[in-house]
C-alpha positions in Angstrom: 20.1 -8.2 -4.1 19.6 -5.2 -1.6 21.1 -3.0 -4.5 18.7 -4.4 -6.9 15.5 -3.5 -4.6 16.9 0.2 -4.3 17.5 0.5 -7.8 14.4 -0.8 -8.5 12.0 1.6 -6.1 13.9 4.3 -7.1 13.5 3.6 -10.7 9.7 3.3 -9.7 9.5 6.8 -8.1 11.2 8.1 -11.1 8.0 6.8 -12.9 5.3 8.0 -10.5 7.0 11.1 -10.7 7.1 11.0 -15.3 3.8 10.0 -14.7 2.2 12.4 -12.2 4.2 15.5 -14.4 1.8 14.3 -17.3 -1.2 14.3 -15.7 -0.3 18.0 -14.3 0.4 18.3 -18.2 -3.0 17.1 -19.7 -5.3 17.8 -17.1 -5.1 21.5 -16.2 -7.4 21.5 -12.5 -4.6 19.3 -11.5 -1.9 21.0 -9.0 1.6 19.7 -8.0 -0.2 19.5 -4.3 -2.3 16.8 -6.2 0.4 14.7 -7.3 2.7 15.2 -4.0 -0.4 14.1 -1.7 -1.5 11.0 -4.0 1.9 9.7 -4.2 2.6 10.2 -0.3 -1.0 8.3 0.3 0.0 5.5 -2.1 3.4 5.4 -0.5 2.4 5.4 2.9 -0.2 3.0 2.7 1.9 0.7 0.7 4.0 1.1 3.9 1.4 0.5 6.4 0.3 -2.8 4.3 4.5 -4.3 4.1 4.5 -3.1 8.0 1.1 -5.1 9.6 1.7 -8.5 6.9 3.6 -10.4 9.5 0.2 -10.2 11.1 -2.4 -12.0 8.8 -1.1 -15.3 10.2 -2.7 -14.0 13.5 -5.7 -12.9 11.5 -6.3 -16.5 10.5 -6.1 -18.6 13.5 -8.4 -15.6 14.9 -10.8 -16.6 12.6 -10.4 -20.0 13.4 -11.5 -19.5 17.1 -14.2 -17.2 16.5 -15.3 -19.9 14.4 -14.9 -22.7 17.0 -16.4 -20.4 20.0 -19.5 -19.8 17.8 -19.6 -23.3 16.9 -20.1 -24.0 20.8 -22.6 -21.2 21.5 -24.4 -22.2 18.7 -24.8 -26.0 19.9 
């Protein structure tokens, strides 16, 4: 399985990379600098997202006692 997954996001950089090369193709105003800093944005945020998930549990019981502390303000 861990062989699959690299396979698999290398095979997916492979086609960002297809891709990006045919937008520098068709649309002449864009620059290889284009492509390189969408892709590292995409990537890194993609990243950032897989890095702070363990935290959305959190996320939800915070809601929970914000709801529940203004439930008691409010009464």
């Amino acid at each position: 399985m861990f062989g699959f997954s690299q396979i698999v996001m290398f095979v997916i950089f492979a086609l960002i990379f297809y891709i990006g090369t045919i937008f520098i193709r068709d649309n002449p105003s864009v620059t290889v600098t284009d492509v390189f800093t969408a892709i590292y944005a995409i990537t890194f945020s993609a990243m950032t997202v897989g890095n702070n998930a363990h935290f959305l549990p959190d996320m939800a019981s915070g809601k929970n006692a914000a709801a529940s502390l203004f439930e008691i303000l409010d009464s």
